[in-house]
C-alpha positions in Angstrom: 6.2 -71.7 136.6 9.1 -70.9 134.5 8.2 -68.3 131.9 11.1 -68.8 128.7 12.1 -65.4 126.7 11.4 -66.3 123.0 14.7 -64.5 121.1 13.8 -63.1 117.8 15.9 -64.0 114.9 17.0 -61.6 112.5 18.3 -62.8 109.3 20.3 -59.7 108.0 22.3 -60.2 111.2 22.5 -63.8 110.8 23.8 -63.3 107.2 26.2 -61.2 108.2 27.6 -63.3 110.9 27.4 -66.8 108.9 29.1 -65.3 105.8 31.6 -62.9 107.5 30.3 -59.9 106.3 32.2 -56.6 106.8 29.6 -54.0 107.5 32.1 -51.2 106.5 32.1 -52.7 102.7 28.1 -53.4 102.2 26.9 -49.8 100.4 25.3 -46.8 101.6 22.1 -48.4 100.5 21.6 -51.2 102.5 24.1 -49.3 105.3 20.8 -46.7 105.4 17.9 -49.7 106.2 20.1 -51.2 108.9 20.2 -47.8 110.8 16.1 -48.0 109.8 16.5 -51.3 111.6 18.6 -50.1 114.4 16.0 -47.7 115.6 13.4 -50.7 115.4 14.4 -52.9 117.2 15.3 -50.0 120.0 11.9 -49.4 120.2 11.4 -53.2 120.3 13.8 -53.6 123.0 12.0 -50.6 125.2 8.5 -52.7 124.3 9.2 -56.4 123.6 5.3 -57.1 124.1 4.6 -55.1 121.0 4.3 -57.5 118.0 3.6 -54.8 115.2 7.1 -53.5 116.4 8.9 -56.8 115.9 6.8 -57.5 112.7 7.9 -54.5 111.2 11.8 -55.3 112.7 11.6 -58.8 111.1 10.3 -57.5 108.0 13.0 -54.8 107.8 15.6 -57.6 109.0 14.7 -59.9 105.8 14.6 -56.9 103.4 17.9 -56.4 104.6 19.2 -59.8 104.2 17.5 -59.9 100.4 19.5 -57.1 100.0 22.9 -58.1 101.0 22.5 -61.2 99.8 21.9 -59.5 95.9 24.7 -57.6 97.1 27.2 -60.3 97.4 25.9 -62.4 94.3 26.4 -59.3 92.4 29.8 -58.7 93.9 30.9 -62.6 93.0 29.5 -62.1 89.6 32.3 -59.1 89.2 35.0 -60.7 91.1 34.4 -63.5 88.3 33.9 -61.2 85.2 37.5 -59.6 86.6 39.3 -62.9 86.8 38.3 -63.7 83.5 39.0 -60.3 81.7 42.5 -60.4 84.1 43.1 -64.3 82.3 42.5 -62.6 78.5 44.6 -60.1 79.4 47.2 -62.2 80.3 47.2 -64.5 77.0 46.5 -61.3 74.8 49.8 -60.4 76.7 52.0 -63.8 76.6 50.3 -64.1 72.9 51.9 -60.5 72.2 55.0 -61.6 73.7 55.5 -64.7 71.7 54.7 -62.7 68.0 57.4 -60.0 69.2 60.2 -62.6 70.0 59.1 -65.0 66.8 59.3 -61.5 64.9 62.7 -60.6 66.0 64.4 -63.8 65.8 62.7 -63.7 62.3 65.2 -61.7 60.1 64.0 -63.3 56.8 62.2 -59.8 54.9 60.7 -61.3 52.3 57.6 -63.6 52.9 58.5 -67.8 52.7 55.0 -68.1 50.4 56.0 -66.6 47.3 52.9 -67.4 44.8 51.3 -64.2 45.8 50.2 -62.1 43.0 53.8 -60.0 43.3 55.9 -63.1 43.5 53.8 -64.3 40.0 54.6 -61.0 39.2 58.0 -60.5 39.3 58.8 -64.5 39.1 60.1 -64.9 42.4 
């Protein structure tokens, strides 16, 4: 009789691996629960039998993986927020640009609209 090892899945790691996660830029935070995790499952290695061991690993693993995964939405909702404050910036810059060079090519002093109340004024 051939007895088959049942491999227990962990999603943080699976997370991780799918989405090509650099462990060096996830924060302290979530750095902290892996090395929680880490001890886990080296107990669960030492006693593989022990199922409140790989419950509490699993549990840990998926808490882990919520975590990263707010992480990263949180971390695409800057990236985003950046672009777009980098784009206004960029056409409050080009718009800047355009009023400088219309201003110096304009040499007239004088406003073109003359009903104002000086030109009614003075009769210009």
């Amino acid at each position: 009789m051939k007895t088959t090892e049942i491999k227990t899945v962990f999603p943080h790691a699976d997370l991780i691996r799918e989405e090509k996660i650099d462990v060096g830029d996830l924060p302290t935070s979530i750095t902290r629960k892996m090395v929680g995790f880490n001890l886990l499952n080296g107990k669960l290695k030492k006693q593989p039998d022990n199922q409140k061991i790989k419950d509490s690993a699993v549990a840990s693993s998926v808490e882990i993986a919520d975590a990263i995964q707010n992480w990263s939405e949180r971390n695409l909702e800057e990236k985003k927020e950046s672009m777009e404050n980098a784009k206004d910036e960029a056409a409050a810059t080009e718009k800047k640009k355009a009023e400088d060079e219309a201003a110096a090519t304009n040499t007239e002093l004088e406003p073109k609209n003359k009903s104002g109340f000086y030109g009614r004024l003075f009769g210009r």
